[in-house]
C-alpha positions as CSV (number, residue, x, y, z in Angstrom):
1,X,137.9,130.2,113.0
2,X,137.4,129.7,109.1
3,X,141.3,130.5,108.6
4,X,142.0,126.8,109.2
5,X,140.4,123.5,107.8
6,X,139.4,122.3,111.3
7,X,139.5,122.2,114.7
8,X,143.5,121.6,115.5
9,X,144.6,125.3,116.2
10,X,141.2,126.5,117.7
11,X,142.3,123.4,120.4
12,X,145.7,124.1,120.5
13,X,144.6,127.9,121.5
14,X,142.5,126.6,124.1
15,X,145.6,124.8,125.5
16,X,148.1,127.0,125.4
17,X,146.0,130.0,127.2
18,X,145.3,127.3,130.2
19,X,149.1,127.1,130.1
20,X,151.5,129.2,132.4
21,X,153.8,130.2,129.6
22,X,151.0,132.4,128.1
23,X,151.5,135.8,128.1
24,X,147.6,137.3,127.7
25,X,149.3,140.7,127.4
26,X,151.0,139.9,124.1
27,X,148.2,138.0,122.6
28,X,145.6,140.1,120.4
29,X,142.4,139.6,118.8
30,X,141.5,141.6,115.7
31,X,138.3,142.8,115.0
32,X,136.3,144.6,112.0
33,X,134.0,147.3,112.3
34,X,131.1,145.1,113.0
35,X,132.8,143.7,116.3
36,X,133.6,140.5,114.2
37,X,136.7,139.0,114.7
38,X,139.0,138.8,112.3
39,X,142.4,137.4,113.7
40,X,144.4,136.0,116.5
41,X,147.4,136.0,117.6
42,X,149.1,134.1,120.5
43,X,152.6,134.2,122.2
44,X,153.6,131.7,125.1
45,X,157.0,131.9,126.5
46,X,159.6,129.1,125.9
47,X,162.9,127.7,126.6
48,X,165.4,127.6,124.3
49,X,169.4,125.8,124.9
50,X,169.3,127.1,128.4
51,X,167.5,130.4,127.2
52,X,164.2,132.2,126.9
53,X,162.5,132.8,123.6
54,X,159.0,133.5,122.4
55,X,156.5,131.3,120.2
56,X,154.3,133.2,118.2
57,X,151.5,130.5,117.6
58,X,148.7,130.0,116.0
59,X,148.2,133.2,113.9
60,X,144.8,133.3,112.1
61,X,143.3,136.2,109.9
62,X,139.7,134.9,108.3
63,X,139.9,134.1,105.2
64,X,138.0,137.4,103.1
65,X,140.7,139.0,105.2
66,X,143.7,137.5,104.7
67,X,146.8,138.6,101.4
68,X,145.8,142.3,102.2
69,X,149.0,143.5,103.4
């Protein structure tokens, strides 16, 4: 996607949803009217001092999108 200057996220995307700690249920995809998409966002499940958190990572809006609130 265009929202970052190359491919390290689209990768780390790719990863993360071949990992167990994904949760597909909480990750989204945005799309326009067209059916484009827009943005992405990804949570995996993670461990944190003997607890249980949530990363939200990557997040990515297109550019022509993005600053609109």
């Amino acid at each position: 996607m265009a929202a970052f200057p190359g491919p390290d996220e689209a990768d780390l995307v790719d990863a993360l949803r071949r990992d167990p700690a994904w949760l597909p249920g909480l990750s989204v995809v945005a799309i326009d009217e067209a059916g484009l998409v827009i943005g992405h966002a990804l949570l995996t499940r993670l461990r944190v001092g003997g607890g249980k958190g949530l990363a939200l990572a990557p997040v990515a809006v297109a550019p022509e999108w993005q600053r609109r609130g």
